[in-house]
Structures are given as structure tokens and as C-alpha cells.
N, C-alpha and C positions, 0 to 999 in steps of 0.2 A: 441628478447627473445630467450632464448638457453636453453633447456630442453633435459639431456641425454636419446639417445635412448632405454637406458636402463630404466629408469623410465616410459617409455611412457605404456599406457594399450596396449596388444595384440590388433592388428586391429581385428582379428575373436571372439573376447571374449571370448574362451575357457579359460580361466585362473579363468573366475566365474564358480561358484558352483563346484568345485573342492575341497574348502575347509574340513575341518573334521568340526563333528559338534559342537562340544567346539571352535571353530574359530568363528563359525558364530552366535553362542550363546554371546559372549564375542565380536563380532560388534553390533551386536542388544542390547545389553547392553551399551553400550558405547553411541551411537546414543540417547538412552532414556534418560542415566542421562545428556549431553550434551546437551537436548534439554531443561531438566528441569532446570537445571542450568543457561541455555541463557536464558530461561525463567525470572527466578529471577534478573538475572544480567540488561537483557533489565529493566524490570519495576522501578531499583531501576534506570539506568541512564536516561528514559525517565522522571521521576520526578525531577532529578539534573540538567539535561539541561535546561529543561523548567522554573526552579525555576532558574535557573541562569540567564536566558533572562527574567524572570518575575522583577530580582532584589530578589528573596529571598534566603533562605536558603536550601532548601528541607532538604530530612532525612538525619540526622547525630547524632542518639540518640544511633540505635541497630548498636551494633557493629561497626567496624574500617570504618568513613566516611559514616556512616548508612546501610552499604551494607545489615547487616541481616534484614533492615526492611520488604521486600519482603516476606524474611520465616514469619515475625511475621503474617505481614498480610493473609499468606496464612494458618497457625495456627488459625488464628481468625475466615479466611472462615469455617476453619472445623469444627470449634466447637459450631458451631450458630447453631440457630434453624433451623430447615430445617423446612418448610412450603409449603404444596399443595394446590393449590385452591380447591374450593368445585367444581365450574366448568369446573376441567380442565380433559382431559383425561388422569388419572394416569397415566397407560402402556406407553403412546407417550410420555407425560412430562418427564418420568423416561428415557429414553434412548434417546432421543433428545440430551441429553448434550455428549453422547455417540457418538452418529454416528458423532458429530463435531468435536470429538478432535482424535478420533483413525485414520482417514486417513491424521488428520495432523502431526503423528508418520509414517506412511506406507510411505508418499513421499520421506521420509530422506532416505531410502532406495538404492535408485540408485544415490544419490550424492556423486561424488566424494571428499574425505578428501586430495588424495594425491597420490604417486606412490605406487609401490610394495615396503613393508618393511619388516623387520623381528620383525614379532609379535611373541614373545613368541615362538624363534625357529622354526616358522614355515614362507615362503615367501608367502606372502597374500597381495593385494592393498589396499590401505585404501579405502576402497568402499563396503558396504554389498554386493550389486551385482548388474549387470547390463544388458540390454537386446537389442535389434535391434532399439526398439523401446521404447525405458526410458523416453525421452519427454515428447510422451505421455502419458506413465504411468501415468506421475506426474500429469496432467491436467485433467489426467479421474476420479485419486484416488480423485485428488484438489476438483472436483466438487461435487464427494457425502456428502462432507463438507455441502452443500448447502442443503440439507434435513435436516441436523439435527436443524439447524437455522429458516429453513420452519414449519418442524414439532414442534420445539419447540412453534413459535410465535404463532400457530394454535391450540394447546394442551392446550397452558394457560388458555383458556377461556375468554381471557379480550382484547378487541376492539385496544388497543395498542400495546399490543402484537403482533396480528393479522397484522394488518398495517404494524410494525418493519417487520417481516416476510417476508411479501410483498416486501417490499421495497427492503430486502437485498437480496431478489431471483433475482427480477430484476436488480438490479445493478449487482450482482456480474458475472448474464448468460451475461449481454448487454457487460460489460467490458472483460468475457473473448475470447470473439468473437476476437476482438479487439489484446487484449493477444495472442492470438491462431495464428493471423495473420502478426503479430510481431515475429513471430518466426520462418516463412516459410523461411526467407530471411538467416537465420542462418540456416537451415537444406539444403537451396540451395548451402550456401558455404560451410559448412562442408561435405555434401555428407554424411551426419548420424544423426540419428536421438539417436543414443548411446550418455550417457552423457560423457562416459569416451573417445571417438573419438573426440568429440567436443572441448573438452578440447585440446586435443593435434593435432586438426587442428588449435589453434591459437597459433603454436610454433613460429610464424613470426612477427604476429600483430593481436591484439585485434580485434574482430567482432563488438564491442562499438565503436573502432572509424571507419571502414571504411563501416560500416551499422550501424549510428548514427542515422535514421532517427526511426528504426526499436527499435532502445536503447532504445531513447526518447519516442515515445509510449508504450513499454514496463513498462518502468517506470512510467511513469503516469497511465496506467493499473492495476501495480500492486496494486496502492496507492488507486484507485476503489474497486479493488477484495478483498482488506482486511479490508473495510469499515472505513480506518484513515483520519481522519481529512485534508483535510480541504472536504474529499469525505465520513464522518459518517455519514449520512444520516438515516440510519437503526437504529440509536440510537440516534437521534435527542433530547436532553432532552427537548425543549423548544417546542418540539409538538410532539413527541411520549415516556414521561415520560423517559424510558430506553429504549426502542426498542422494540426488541423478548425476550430480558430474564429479561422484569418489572417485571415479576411472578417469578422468579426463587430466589432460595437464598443457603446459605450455600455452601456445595459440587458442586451440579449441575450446581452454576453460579461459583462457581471458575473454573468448567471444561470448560465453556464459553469463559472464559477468559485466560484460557491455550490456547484454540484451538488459540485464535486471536493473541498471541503472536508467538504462532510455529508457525503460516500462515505470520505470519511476516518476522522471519527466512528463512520460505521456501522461496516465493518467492523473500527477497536478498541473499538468496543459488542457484535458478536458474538464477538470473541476473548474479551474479559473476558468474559460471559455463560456461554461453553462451555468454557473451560477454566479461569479462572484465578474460579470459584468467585461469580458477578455479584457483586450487591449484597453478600455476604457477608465479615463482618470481617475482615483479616490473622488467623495464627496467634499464639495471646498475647495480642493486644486482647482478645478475648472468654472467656478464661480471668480477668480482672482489672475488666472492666466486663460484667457480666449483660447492660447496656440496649445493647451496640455492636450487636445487628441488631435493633433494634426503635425502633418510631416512625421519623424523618426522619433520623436518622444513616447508615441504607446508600448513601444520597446520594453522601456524602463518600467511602466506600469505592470504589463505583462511577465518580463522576468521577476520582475518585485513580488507579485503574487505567487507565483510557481517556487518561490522560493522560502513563502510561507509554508507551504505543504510539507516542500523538501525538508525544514527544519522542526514542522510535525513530526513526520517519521523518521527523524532521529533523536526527536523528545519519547517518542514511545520506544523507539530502540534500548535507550539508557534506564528508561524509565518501569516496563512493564516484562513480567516475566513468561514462559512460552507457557501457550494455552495447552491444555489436555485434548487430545485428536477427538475424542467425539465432543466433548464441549463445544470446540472451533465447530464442527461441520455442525452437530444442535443450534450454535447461534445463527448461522446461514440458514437451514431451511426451516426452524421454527419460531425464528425471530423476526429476526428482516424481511424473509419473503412472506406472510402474512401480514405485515404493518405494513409494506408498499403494497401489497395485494387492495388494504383496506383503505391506504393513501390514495390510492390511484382511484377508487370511486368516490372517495370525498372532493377530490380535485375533478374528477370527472362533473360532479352532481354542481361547483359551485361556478365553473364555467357556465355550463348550459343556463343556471341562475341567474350567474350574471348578465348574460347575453339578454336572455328575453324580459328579467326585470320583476318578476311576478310576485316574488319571496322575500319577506325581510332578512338578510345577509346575515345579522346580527345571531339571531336563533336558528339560523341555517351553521354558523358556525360552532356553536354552543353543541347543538346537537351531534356534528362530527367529529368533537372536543371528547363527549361522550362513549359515540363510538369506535374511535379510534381506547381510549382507555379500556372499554370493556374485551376489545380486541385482546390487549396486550396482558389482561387479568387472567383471560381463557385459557393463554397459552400457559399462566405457573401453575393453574389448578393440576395437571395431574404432577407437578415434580411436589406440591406439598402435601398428596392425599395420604400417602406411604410413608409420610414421617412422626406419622401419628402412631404407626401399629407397632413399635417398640419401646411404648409406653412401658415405664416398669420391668423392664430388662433389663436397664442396670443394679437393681434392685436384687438381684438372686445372687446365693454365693457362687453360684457355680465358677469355677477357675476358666480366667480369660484365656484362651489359645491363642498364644502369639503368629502361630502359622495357619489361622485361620483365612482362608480365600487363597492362599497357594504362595506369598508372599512370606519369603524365609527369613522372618524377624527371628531372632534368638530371644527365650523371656531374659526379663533382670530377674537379677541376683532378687530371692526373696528374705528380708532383714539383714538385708547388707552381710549376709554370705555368700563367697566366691568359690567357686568348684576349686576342689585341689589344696581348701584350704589358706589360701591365701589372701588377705584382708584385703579390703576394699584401699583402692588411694585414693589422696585427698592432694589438692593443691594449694599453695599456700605463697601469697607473696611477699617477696622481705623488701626489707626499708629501699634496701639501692634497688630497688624494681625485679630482680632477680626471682625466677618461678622456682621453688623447690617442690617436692614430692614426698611424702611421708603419708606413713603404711596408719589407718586408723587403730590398728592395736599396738601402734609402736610403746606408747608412755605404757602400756602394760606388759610389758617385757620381761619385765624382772621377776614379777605376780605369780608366774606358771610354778 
């Protein structure tokens, strides 16, 4: 990848907060309707996707291929009844919807859009602004996300709510551990924890592919920390009604539903940012066009990417079905944070290697090839020791209980006798496609 040195962010960051303040008024504006717009944009392709892997149509009513059904819908949110419970605490209910969606506007902040341009005669990066330490900005702002979801599920007054709440505090602290950790191995190679550094320490090769392992839990992290399918847990309809915002309606559940769309955005804006190279041009484009990272073109690179991710998670939407709650929370802490626990000293040991030189790299990697797999062996040993010791249980006559563990299965019918006397039915299809039903002792009818 070849990105002119001229585009690249100042390594010292003085080039931020320099700006006049109609500069930085006119990025902050920019950020917001871009985020509202992706907002619109994702909901209407997340419905096309899905409706096309479902076999239907999705919207194509409002507007050119249904694009404006988004706004309708969001139109419709406004203008519904807004409703409080008698039980809920107004004050906490009322700003709950608040605290979730304004810090998922404050992370776009220090994301890079692109190099320095000429906005409006004036030389300015595409980036509001950025700090020593922008990462973690994004993951401290990311988290107070997490109260307003808390607070909200808590304020409703209603036992599902409550639960939803729970639930998505815990997922989302457990996963961003995990997240947290998936990232050290990117601030070991870039030597910065700046978003704009980061960027332009992969002028060579992508952080996604030669700390892939770090990619890969990332990404499944992120799919955790934003409660999407096949890890919605928090909004379980089939045992927590709606989740945290069953009580909410009108305004304060469309602000709900913003926040989880820009939390969607965000985190494939810091995947693409950290590993797959930000604003900077696929390999090849910029072997063949000089201008692909300069001026307003990383634009297009950047949403291009972000909008691989977006169409991930609505491949695993259509695709994968919702996890079991301790499964999901087992994969977080004895999955992922032990193999980034074990990542992060493998990437630790091959830095400091490579710096000083002393070690062949070759069997330096071989051996953390090895320990990384013994890592991952350790953790199934005890889910396979306990499947040994009902050896030869299915082997006794003894009669199975159907309500064995508390789970009210009814037994079957034993030889196809039905209580009350009445025969088993069978179904049977005729030539014009038509389903009939007929009793298995019918043809013996006459017999008795």
C-alpha cells in the first residue's frame, strides 16, 4: 500500500485543534448528519438483505427501491403515543434513552474520514480531532452507552425490562474485556494509541492480516457489544418480550434504536480504522491511480469498508440462530479472553525479537503456533471429561422420564396407543396436492 507522505497525519498531532471554529462546527455537523443518514441507509439494506436470503421482497414502496421507508418509519416513531408506566421512574426513564445515544455521536469524534483537504479554503484533515490516546477515548465514551440501557431496563418498572438490562450490562462489560484485549496487539505494532498514527502505521500491510487472530476476536466482540444476532440476548423476544426498552415507545425507543445502529457503525469504523488500513486505498488501486489517497476519495475507501462489516452482521443476522445465555457469556470469558490473554504475549515476545534481532523469527513463530493451540486444547479438556461417565446408560431398561430436569415434555404414545382410545393419525397427500387425515385403524373398521 502507498499512501503519499503528504497525506499522512503529523506524527505529533499539532495539526488538531488548530482549526477556526466554523471548521470545527461544519465537522461536527457533518459527522451527525452522516451518522443519521447511515443510520437510515443501514435499516433499509439490513431489511433487503435479509428479505433477499429470506426469498422476499422487503421495502420497495417509499421511494426509488423503498429507500425512504426508514424516514417513514422514523416519522411514524414520532408521532405515536409516547407512554410512561405508572411504575416507572419518570426522571431515569426520560434520559435513559439519552445517555445511550449521545456518546454513540461523541466516538465518531476521533475517527479518521481521510487525509488533510481543502475544506472550504481552509487545509484541515478529515478527522474532528484526535489525541495520544483516541482508542481509548472510544471504549471509555463506548461504555457509558451501558447505563443508559441499565438505567433504562431498571426505570421501567416491569420484571423484563429489569432482566433485558441485566443481561445487556453483562454481555456487553464481559465482551468488552475481550475487545479491550484485541487491541493491545494493535497499539504493540503501531507504537500509538492515536487513531490517525494507526492508520498510517499500516502504509505497508494491514494489522487484520498479520494479527489476524486479534481481527478474529475483535470481530466477534464487536457482534457481542452490540447485542446483534446471532449474540441479542438482551432483547430475546421469546423470553424477555423486548428486552430493556419493552416499556419504551414513541421518541425514546426510536432513540434506542439509533444508539444501536451508530454502535454498529462505530465499531466497523474502528475495525476498519485498526486493522483493515482506514481511509487508505485497497492493494492495486493506488499502484495505477497516484490521487486514490488524496483529496476526498478515502471517503469512498472508508465507507466501502464499514459497509463490509455492516453487511457481515446482517449475513449472520439471516444466517445464525440466538446463542444459549451461558454458552454466549462461556465464549467470552473462556474463549476469547485466554487466547487474547495468550495473543498478547506471543505478539508481546515477537516485537521485542524483532527489535533487537537475536532469534530466528522462523521457530520463534512455530513455537507460538504451538502455544497458542495448546492454549485453546486446555480450555475443552474439562467440557470433554464428563462425557465419558454415562458410558452404558443407554444400555439399561429402565423407562426414560420424559420430565426428567423439570422440563414438561409429555412421553409418546407407547405402540402407537393414544389415551382415550383413540388411534394414532397419519397424513396422507393426494394427487391434486390436497393434505387429508385418516385414523391408522380406519381400514379396520368393519373387523370389531
Amino acid at each position: 500500500m502507498r499512501i503519499l507522505a503528504a497525506d499522512l497525519p503529523d506524527a505529533s498531532l499539532t495539526q488538531f485543534g488548530q482549526d477556526p471554529w466554523w471548521v470545527i462546527a461544519l465537522k461536527a455537523l457533518f459527522i451527525f448528519v452522516v451518522l443519521v443518514l447511515l443510520t437510515l441507509f443501514n435499516i433499509w439494506f439490513e431489511r433487503r438483505v435479509v428479505a433477499r436470503m429470506q426469498h422476499r421482497v422487503g421495502p420497495n414502496v417509499h421511494g426509488p427501491f423503498g429507500l425512504l421507508q426508514s424516514l417513514a418509519d422514523g416519522v411514524k416513531l414520532a408521532l405515536k403515543e409516547d407512554i410512561v408506566p405508572k411504575a416507572a421512574d419518570k426522571v431515569v426513564f426520560l434520559i435513559a434513552p439519552v445517555i445511550a445515544t449521545v456518546p454513540a455521536f461523541i466516538t465518531w469524534a476521533v475517527i479518521p474520514f481521510g487525509p488533510e483537504v481543502n475544506f472550504f479554503g481552509h487545509r484541515t484533515p478529515l478527522q474532528l480531532t484526535d489525541m495520544p490516546v483516541a482508542v481509548l477515548f472510544v471504549m471509555a465514551i463506548a461504555s457509558i452507552g451501558i447505563y443508559g440501557i441499565v438505567l433504562g431496563g431498571w426505570s421501567s418498572g416491569s420484571t423484563y425490562s429489569l432482566l433485558g438490562g441485566l443481561r445487556s450490562s453483562a454481555q456487553m462489560i464481559s465482551y468488552e474485556v475481550a475487545m479491550g484485549l484485541a487491541l493491545v496487539a494493535v497499539f504493540l505494532y503501531a507504537g500509538s494509541m492515536s487513531t490517525s498514527e494507526i492508520v498510517a502505521a499500516q502504509d505497508k500491510l494491514w494489522f487484520g492480516l498479520i494479527l489476524m487472530p486479534s481481527f478474529v476476536i475483535y470481530v466477534i466482540s464487536m457482534v457481542g457489544e452490540t447485542n446483534r444476532a446471532p449474540f441479542d440476548l438482551p432483547e430475546a423476544e421469546g423470553e424477555l418480550v423486548g428486552g430493556f426498552h419493552t416499556e419504551y415507545s414513541s421518541l425514546k425507543f426510536a432513540l434506542f434504536f439509533l444508539a444501536e445502529y451508530i454502535n454498529l457503525a462505530t465499531v466497523s469504523a474502528i475495525a476498519t480504522t485498526l486493522f483493515l488500513g482506514g481511509w487508505a486505498a485497497p492493494w492495486g488501486i493506488e499502484n495505477v491511480w497516484d490521487g486514490a489517497n488524496s483529496g476526498y476519495w478515502p471517503l469512498l475507501w472508508f465507507f466501502g469498508k464499514v459497509f463490509i462489516f455492516v453487511f457481515l452482521f446482517v449475513w449472520l443476522r439471516g444466517s445464525l440462530p440466538r446463542m444459549r445465555y451461558d454458552q454466549f457469556m462461556a465464549l467470552g470469558w473462556k474463549v476469547l479472553i485466554p487466547v487474547s490473554l495468550a495473543w498478547i504475549v506471543a505478539v508481546a515476545t515477537i516485537r521485542v525479537i524483532s527489535l533487537e534481532g537475536d532469534i530466528n523469527r522462523t521457530y520463534l513463530v512455530a513455537a507460538i503456533a504451538v502455544l497458542l493451540v495448546l492454549t485453546v486444547a486446555l480450555m475443552f479438556v474439562g467440557d470433554t471429561k464428563g462425557k465419558g461417565d454415562d458410558t452404558g446408560a443407554g444400555a439399561t431398561d429402565e423407562p426414560h422420564d420424559a420430565f426428567a430436569g423439570g422440563f414438561p415434555v409429555p412421553p409418546m404414545p407407547a405402540g402407537g396407543a393414544v389415551r382415550g382410545g383413540a388411534a394414532p393419525l397419519s397424513f396422507a397427500h393426494s394427487p391434486g396436492g390436497r393434505t387429508t387425515v385418516t385414523a391408522a385403524a380406519e381400514e379396520n373398521q368393519h373387523h370389531e
